[in-house]
Structure formats: structure tokens, C-alpha cells
C-alpha positions in Angstrom: 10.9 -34.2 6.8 9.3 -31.3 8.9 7.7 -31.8 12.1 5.5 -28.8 11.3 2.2 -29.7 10.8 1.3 -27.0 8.4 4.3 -28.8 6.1 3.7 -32.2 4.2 5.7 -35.5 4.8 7.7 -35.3 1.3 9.4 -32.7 -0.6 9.6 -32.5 -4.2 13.2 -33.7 -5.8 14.0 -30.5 -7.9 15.3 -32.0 -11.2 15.2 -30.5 -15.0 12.5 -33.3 -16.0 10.7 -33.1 -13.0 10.5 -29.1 -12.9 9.8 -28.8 -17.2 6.6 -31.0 -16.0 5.5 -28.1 -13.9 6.1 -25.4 -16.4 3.0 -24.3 -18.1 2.1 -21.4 -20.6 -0.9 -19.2 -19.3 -1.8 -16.1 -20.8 1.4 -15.9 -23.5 3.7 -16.8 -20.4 6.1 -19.7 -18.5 4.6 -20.1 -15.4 4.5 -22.5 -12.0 1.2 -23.0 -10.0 0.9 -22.5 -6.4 0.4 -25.9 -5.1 3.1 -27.9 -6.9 5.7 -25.1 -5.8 4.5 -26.1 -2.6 5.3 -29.0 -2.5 8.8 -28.1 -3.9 9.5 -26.1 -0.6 7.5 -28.7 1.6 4.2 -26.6 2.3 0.9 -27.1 2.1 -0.8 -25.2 -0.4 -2.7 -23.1 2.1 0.4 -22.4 4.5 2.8 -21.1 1.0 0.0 -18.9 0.2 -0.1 -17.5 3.3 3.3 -16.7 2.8 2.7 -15.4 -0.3 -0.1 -12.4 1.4 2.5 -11.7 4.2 4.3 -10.4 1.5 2.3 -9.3 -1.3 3.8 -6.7 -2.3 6.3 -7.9 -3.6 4.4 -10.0 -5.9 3.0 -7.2 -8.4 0.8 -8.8 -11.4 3.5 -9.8 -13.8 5.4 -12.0 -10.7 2.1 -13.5 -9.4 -1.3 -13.9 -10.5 -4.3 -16.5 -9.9 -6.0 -18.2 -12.7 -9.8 -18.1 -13.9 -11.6 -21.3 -13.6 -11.8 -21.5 -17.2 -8.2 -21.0 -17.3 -7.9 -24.2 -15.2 -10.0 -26.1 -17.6 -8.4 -25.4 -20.3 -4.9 -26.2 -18.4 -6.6 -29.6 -17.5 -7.6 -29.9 -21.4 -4.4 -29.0 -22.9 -1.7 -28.9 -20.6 -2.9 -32.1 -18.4 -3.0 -30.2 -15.4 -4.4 -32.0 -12.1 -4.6 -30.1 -9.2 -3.4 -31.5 -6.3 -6.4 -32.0 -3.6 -3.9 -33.2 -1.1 -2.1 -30.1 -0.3 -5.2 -28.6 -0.8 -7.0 -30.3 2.0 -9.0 -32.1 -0.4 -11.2 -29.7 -1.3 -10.5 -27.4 -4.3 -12.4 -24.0 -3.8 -10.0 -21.3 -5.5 -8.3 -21.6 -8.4 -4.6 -21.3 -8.2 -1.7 -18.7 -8.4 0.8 -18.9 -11.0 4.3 -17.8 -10.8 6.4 -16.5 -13.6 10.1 -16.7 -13.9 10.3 -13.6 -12.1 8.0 -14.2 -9.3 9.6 -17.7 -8.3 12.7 -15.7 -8.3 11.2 -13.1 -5.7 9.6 -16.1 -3.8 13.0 -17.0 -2.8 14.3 -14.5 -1.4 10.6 -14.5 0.6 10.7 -18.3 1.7 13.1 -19.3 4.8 14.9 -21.7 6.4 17.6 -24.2 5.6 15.0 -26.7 2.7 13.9 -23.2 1.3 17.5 -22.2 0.6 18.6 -25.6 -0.7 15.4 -26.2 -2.6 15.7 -22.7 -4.2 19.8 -23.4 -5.2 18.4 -26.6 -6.9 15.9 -24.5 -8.8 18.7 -21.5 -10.0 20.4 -24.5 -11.2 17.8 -26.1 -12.7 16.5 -23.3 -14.8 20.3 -22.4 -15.8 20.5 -26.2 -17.4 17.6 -25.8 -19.4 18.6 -23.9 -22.5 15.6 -24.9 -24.5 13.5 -23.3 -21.4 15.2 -20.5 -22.0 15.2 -20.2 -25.6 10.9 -20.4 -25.0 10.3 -17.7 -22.9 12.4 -15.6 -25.1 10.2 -16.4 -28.1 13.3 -17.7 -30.2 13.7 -20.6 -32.8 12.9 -23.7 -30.9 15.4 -27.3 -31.1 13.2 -28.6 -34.3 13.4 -25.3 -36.1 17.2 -24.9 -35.7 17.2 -29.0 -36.7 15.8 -28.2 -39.7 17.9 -25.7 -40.9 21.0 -27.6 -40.5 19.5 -30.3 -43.0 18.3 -27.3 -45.6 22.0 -26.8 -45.4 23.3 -30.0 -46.1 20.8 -31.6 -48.3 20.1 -28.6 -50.5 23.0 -26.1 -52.2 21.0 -23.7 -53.9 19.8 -22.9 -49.7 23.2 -22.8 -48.3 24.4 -18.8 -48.6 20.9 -18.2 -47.2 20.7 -20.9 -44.7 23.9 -20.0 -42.9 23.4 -16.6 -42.7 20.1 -17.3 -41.0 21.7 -19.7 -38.5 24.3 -17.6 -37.9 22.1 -14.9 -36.8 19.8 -17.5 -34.5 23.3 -18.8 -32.8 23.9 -15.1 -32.0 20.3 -14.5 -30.6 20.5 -17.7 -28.8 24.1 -16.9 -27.4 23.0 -13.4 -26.3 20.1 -15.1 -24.4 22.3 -17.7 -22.5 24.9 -15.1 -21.5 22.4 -12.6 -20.3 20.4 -15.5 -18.3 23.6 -17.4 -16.9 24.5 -13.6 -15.9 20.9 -13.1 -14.1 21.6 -16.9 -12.6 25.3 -16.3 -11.5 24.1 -12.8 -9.5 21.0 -14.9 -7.9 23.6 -17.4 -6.1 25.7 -14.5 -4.5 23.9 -14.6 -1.0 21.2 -13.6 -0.5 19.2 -14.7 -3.4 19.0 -12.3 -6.4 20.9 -9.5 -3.8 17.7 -9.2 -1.9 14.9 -8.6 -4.5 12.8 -6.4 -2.2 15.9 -3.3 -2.8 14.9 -2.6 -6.5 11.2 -1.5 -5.4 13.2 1.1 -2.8 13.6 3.7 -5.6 9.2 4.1 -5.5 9.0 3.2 -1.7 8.0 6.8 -1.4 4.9 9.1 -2.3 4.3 12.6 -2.0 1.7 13.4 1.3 -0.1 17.0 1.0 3.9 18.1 -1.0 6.7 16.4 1.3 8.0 13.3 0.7 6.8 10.0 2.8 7.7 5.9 3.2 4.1 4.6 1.5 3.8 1.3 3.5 3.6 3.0 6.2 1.7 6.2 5.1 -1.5 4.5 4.4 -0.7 2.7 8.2 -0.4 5.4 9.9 -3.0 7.4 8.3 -5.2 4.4 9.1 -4.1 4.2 12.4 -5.4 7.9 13.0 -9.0 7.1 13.1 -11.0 6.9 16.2 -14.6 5.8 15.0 -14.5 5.0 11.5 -12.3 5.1 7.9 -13.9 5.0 4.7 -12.1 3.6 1.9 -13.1 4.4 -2.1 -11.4 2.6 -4.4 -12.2 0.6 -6.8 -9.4 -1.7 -7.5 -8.3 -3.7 -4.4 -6.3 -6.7 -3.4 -5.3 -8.3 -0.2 -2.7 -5.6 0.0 -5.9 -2.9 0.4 -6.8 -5.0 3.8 -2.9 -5.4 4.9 -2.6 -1.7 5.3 -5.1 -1.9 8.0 -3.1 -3.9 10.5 -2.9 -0.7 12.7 -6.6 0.7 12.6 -8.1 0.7 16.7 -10.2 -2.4 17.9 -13.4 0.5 18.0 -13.0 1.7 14.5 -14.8 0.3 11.7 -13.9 0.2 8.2 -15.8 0.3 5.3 -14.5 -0.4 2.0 -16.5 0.8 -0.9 -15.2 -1.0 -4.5 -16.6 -2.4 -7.5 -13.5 -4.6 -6.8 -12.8 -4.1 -10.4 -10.6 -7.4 -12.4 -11.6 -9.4 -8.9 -8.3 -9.3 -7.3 -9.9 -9.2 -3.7 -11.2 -12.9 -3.3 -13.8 -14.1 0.0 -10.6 -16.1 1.0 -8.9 -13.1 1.5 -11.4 -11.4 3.4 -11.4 -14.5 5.6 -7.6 -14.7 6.1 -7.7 -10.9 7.3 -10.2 -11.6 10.0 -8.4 -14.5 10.9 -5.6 -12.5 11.1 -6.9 -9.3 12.7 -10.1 -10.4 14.7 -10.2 -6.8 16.2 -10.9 -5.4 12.6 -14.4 -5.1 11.6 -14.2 -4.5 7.7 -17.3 -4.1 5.5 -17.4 -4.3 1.7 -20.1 -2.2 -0.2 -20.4 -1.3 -3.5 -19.3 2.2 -5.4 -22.0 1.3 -8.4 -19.6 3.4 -10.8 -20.5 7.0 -9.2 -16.7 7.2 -8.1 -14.2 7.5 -10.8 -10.8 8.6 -8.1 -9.1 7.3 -5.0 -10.6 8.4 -1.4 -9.7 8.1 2.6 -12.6 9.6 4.9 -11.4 9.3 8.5 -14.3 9.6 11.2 -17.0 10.5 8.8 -19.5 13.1 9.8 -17.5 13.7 12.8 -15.8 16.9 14.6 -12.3 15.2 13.7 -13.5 13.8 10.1 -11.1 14.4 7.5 -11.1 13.4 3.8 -7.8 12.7 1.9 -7.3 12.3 -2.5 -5.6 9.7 -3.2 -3.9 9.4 -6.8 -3.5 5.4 -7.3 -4.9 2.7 -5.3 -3.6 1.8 -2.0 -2.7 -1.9 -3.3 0.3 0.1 -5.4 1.8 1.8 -2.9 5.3 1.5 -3.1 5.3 0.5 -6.6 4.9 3.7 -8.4 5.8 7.0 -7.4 2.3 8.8 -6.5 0.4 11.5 -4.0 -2.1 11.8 -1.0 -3.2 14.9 -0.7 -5.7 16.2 2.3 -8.9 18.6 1.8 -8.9 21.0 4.4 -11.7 23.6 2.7 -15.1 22.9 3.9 -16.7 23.5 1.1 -15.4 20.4 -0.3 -16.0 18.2 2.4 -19.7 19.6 2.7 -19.7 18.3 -1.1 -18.5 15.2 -0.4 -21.0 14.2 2.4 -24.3 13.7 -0.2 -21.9 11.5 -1.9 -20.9 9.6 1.1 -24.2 9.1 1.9 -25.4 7.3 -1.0 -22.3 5.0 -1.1 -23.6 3.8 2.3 -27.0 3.2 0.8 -25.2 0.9 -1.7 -25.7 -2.6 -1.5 -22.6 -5.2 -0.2 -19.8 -6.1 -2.5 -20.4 -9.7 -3.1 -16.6 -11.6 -3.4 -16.4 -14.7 -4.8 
């Protein structure tokens, strides 16, 4: 039981029938949706999700990603999925996130408190009980397979040379899976969960700005944070992360963000949980209408301190891959870049669903 009011009355019991129930295949993968892993760590779908954007990136797309609609019909169809309208305040808008094995893994070391750390044990264990789980998502022989085999042996002879060898060589696979997963499982108990999971992204928590090294979090902060009347943002692929890195901009800057918003990773919910979030940060969406093929920061456009930066992946990866920022400084190219600018701001708004 919680007495917070942003956490439900019950708590799911984490046990290996209870937990193969939530397991679904979406796009050739194991996953867990949002809302019934919510109720596992006693959220409400809305408060784990928002727990989730705090700490996005660490969710890259093959931990975390949400579903089509059409992918939740056909769950419903095949899979007999229901969502839950409960947690969801009873009103199902968006569809929901699924985890895979890796991502629930990450979640843990995310979620805290004493139920987060229990609930999470419960799932290590869990996961390391079910072999045939296991076996799945490594695209072995399943149970019925291996079954039948054993009886080729036994009821026919002429099979038996052939047979053998062929369950010899599935017992290795499946052995070599269990050891290298109960491996993965016994290094996830040593405290803290998985040895902190955020430390293996450290190695590309850099990028180069204009040749020297810099921390990329906090690059794209910073550089934000440098604006006095405006910054301009081209890119066309952008996420919740894109808004995030605007946590510093001042309350009399606006921001524009010009995207196609390309694969739809940046939803209207998002939008709204960053002004909820930062009510001093007025951020406009218009569209780039495919004129823009790289990566752009304009600071204070058309001004005396304006000044235009290349960006080489989108600000959503930072941290992720190792990658540049470089700064124009002839004026030549900024001259250039101002008859562009001015038809982006002629383009219409970027409408998110």
C-alpha cells in the first residue's frame, strides 16, 4: 500500500505465470507494456511514464518503444490484450510503451524505493526460472520440438544416429543460453541492479564541439542556455529528449523547433508534459517540408549575437553515439542561411498527434 496518490491501492504479485501473461511478441520481439509494468511497481500508468521521460535517455529504441494503434489491435486480436483503463484514468488516448528484456532491465536501475527494489528482485528471479522464456527470445527449439525428437529416437531406429546428434547439438545451444543468461541474472543481483546500467553509455557521453572534446547532456544545455531572444532548432527526427535539453533556455527566449518529426517519436502528450514541466518555455513546432536534409542550432536569429551551429546527429542521440557540433563563424555562410530561415518560418505548424 502507498499513501501516494499518484500510486494505486494494489501491487501486482510477481510470479512466473502471472509475468508469462504479460509477455507479448511485437515487432519479432518479447516485450512488457507500460501500464501492466505499472502496476507491478505500484504506479499509475501516467506517473511510471513520467518516470520513464525523466530519464529517456536511457531508454534508446531497442529498450523502449510505443506501439501503433494498429499494433494494439492486432495485440487485442491475437495476443488478447486489454488495456487497462484504470491506471489509465479511464480514458485510453495513446497507445502504450513496450519494454523489451533489456529495457525492464534498465527500468530498474531507474525506478526507486524499497517496493521498486523488491518488485524488481522478484522479476530477476522470475525471468531466471523461466527457461522456456528464455529459450524464445533466443529463437531456439521450443519444449514440443525437443519433445518430439526424443520420441523420433525411441520409436524409430533407422532416425536414432541422426536424432541424437541433433539433440545433442540443441542441449548445447540450450545450455550455452542458460549459462550466459543465469550469468547476465547473477551480475543484475550484485547491488545496484545490473551495476548501474547508466555506466555502459559513459564510453559515448562525449561529442566533439568546434574539435575539443565535451560531456553531450550538457553541451546541448548549455548551448541552449546561451540564448537571449530566441533558438532555432532544425531537425527532423525528435523525441521528448529534443524538449529535455531545453530545461535551461531563459524565461524571455523562445524556441522554435522546425521537424517533419519524422517515425513520430515526438507525441502532443509530450509537448504537454514539457509545458507542464517548464511553464517558462514557450516552444513552437513548425514544419521543415523536406528543404533541410542536416542538423541545425540558430541562437538569436537575425540578431547582433546570432550564431548558427552544424550539428552531425540529432540532439535526441546525444550521448549515444560518438558525434560533432561544429560553429559557423564566416558570414558568408550565415548570410546564406538567413533566406533559408526565412522560409522555414513561413512553414506551416507541425501538427502531433
Amino acid at each position: 500500500m502507498s499513501k501516494d496518490n499518484n500510486l494505486p491501492v494494489s501491487v501486482t504479485v510477481v510470479d512466473e505465470a502471472t509475468i508469462r501473461g504479460k509477455i507479448y511478441e511485437v515487432r519479432s520481439k518479447k516485450v512488457m507494456l507500460d501500464y501492466e509494468l505499472a502496476e507491478i511497481y505500484g504506479y499509475t500508468t501516467k506517473a511510471f511514464n513520467q518516470q520513464i521521460k525523466r530519464n529517456i535517455e536511457r531508454f534508446p529504441d531497442d529498450f523502449m518503444f510505443q506501439l501503433s494503434m494498429e499494433e494494439v489491435e492486432e495485440l487485442s486480436r491475437s495476443q488478447n490484450v486489454t488495456l487497462n483503463t484504470g491506471t489509465r484514468g479511464g480514458n485510453v488516448k495513446y497507445a502504450p510503451h513496450a519494454f523489451t528484456e533489456s529495457g525492464i532491465y534498465m527500468l530498474m536501475s531507474v525506478l526507486k524505493g524499497e517496493l521498486a527494489v523488491s518488485q524488481s528482485i522478484a522479476l530477476i528471479r522470475t525471468f531466471r526460472a523461466m527457461k522456456d522464456y528464455i529459450i524464445e527470445n533466443q529463437d531456439l527449439i521450443g519444449r514440443h520440438e525437443f519433445t518430439q525428437l526424443k520420441m523420433e529416437v525411441s520409436e524409430n531406429k533407422a532416425l536414432e544416429l541422426q536424432s541424437r546428434a541433433k539433440l545433442n547439438a540443441i542441449d548445447e545451444q540450450i545450455k550455452s543460453v542458460v549459462d550466459k543468461m543465469s550469468d547476465v541474472v547473477m551480475r543484475s543481483e550484485i547491488s545496484p541492479f545490473m551495476l548501474d546500467l547508466g555506466k555502459p553509455t559513459e564510453k559515448h557521453e562525449f561529442l566533439i564541439l568546434n574539435g575539443e572534446p565535451a560531456k553531450a547532456n550538457e553541451t546541448y544545455i548549455n548551448l541552449y542556455s546561451e540564448a537571449n531572444q530566441s533558438v532555432f532548432i532544425v531537425d527532423n527526427y525528435i523525441n521528448i529528449k529534443t524538449l529535455r535539453l531545453l530545461q535551461e533556455v531563459k524565461p524571455a527566449v523562445a524556441v522554435t523547433v522546425f521537424s517533419d518529426n519524422l517515425g513520430n517519436m515526438l507525441h502532443a502528450s509530450d509537448l504537454t508534459d514539457f509545458g507542464t514541466e517548464f511553464p517558462h518555455i514557450s516552444v513552437s513546432l513548425q514544419t521543415v517540408g523536406g528543404i533541410m536534409h542536416d542538423r541545425y542550432i540558430i541562437l538569436d536569429f537575425d540578431t547582433p549575437n546570432e550564431r548558427i551551429f552544424h550539428c552531425g546527429a540529432s540532439s535526441k542521440d546525444a550521448g549515444k553515439k560518438l558525434t560533432s557540433i561544429t560553429e559557423y563563424s564566416d558570414d558568408s555562410i550565415k548570410a546564406a542561411f538567413h533566406s533559408v530561415v526565412d522560409n522555414l518560418l513561413h512553414n506551416p505548424t507541425l501538427q502531433l498527434r
